[in-house]
VOGU-3710 file (C-alpha; in Angstrom, 3 decimals, decimal comma):
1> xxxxxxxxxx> 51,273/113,774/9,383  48,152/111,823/9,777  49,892/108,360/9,760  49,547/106,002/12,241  52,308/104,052/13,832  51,860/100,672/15,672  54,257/99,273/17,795  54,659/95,543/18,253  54,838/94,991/22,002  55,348/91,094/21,805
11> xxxxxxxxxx> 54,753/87,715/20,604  51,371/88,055/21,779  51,177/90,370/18,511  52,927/89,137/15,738  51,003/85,243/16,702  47,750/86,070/17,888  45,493/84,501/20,608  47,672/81,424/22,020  45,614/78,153/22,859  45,017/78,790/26,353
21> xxxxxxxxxx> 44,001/81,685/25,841  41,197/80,672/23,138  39,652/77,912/25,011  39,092/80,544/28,198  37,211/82,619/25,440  33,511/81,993/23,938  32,423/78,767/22,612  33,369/78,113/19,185  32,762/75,242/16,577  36,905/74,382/17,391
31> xxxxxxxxxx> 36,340/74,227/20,651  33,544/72,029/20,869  34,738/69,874/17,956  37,761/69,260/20,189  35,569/68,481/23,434  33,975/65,519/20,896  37,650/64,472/20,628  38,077/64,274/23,805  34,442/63,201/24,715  34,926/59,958/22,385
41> xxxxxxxxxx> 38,238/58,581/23,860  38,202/59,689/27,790  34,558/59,265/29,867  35,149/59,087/33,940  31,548/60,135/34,830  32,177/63,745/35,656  30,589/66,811/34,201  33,503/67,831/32,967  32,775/70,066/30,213  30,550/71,683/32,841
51> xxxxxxxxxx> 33,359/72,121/35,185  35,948/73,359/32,455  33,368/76,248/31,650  32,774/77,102/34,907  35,906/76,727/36,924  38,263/78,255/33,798  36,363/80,444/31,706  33,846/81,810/34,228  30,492/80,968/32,624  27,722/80,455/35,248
61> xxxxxxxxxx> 25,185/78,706/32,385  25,861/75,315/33,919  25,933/76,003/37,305  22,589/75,130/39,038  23,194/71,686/36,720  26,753/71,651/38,568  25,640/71,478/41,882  23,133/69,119/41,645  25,466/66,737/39,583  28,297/67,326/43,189
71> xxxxxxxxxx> 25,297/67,071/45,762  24,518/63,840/43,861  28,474/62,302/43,739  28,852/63,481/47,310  25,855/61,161/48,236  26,601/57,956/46,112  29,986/58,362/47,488  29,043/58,506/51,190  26,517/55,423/50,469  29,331/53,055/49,292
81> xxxxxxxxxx> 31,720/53,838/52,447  32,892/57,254/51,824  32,016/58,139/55,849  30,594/55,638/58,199  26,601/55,205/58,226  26,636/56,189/61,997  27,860/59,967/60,809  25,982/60,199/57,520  23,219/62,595/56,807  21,816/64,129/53,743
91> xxxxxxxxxx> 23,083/67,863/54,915  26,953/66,208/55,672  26,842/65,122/52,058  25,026/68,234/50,591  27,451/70,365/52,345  30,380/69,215/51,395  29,586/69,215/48,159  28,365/72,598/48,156  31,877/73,971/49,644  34,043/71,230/47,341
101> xxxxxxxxxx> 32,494/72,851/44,279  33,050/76,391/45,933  36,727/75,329/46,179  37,138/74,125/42,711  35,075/77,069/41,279  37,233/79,738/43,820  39,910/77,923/45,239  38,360/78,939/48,711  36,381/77,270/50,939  33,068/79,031/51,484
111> xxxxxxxxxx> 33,801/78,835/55,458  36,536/76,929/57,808  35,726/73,123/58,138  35,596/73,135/61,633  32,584/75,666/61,878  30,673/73,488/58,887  31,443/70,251/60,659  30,409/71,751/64,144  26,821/73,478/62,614  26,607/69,856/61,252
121> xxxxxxxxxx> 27,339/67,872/64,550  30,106/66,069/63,437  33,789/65,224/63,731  36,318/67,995/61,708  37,942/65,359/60,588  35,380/63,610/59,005  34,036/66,904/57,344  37,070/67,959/56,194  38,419/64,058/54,881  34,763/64,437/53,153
131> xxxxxxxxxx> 35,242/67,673/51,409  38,949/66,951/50,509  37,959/63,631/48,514  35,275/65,690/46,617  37,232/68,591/45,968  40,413/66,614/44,724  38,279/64,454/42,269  36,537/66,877/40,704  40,134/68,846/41,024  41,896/66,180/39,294
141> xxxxxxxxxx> 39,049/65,468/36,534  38,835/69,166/35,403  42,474/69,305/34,910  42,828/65,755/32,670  39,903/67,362/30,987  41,611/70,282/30,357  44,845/68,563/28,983  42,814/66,374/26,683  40,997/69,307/25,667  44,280/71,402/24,898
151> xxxxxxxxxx> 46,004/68,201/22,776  42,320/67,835/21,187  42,047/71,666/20,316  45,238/71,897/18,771  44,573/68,759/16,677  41,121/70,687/15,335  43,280/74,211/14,949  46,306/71,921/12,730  43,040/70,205/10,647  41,477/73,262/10,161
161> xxxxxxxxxx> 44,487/74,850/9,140  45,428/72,438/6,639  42,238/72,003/4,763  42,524/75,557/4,370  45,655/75,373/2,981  45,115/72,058/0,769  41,584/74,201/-0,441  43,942/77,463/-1,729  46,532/75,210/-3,708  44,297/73,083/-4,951
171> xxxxx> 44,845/71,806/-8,832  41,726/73,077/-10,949  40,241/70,112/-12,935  39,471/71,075/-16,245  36,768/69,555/-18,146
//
C-alpha cells in the first residue's frame, strides 16, 4: 500500500516534448537562438517570426504590428501592378489584407469574396485574385520559416546537448 504506479502510455513519455511540439510552446533562449540561425542565412522581407508566433503558437503580442506590416505589402503590391490602377483603392488593398491575414491566422476567410468585393465595388475576381496572392505569400513564407526554424532548433537542441555532455566528462587540469 501507499505506492504509486505509473504507466508509460507512449513514446511521448519515455522521450519527452518532441520538436514541434516545443517550438508551439513559450519562448525560450533555444528557440530564439535558432530564429538567429535562421534570421542570418534566409531574409525575404516578411515578418516572419511574427507570423510563426501568431499563426502556430497562438500568441496575439504581435498582432496589431501584423496587420499593419499586411495592410502595408497589400499596398506596395497593388502599386507595382498587383490590380490595375483603374480598380485600386486604399480599402481594396486594406481589405484584402485584413481577410489574407484572417486566412493565414484561421484558415477562414472572415466573409465570402464576393460580398467583400461587392461592399467594395469591384470585380470578384479581382478581390479574390487579390486576396489569394496575399494569402499564399505570407502562406508560403510562414511555412519556409517554419522549416528553417525546425532544422535551426534542432541544431541549437544537438549544441546544447553536447556542451553539456563535453562539460560532465571533462578532464580536470591539475595544477
Amino acid at each position: 500500500m501507499g505506492k504509486v504506479e505509473t504507466l508509460e502510455i507512449g513514446d511521448y513519455d519515455k522521450r519527452g516534448v518532441d520538436f514541434d511540439t516545443a517550438l508551439i510552446g513559450p519562448v525560450t533562449p533555444s528557440i530564439i537562438d535558432a530564429d538567429r540561425l535562421v534570421r542570418m542565412e534566409w531574409k525575404n522581407g516578411f515578418p516572419n517570426w511574427m507570423l510563426y508566433r501568431s499563426a502556430l503558437a497562438g500568441d496575439s503580442l504581435y498582432l496589431r504590428r501584423l496587420c499593419d506590416w499586411a495592410v502595408a505589402f497589400s499596398i506596395a503590391h497593388c502599386t507595382t501592378g498587383g490590380v490595375k490602377r483603374s480598380v485600386y483603392s486604399d480599402e481594396l488593398a486594406c481589405w484584402a489584407a485584413w481577410d489574407a491575414l484572417h486566412m493565414v491566422l484561421h484558415k477562414k476567410a472572415l466573409q465570402p469574396y464576393a460580398e467583400t468585393a461587392d461592399m467594395l465595388g469591384v470585380h470578384h475576381s479581382t478581390y479574390k485574385r487579390l486576396r489569394s496572392h496575399l494569402y499564399v505569400s505570407m502562406s508560403a513564407s510562414m511555412e519556409e520559416y517554419w522549416i528553417r526554424l525546425g532544422a535551426a532548433y534542432r541544431h541549437v537542441i544537438l549544441y546544447e546537448r553536447n556542451a553539456e555532455r563535453n562539460r560532465r566528462t571533462e578532464i580536470p587540469v591539475l595544477n
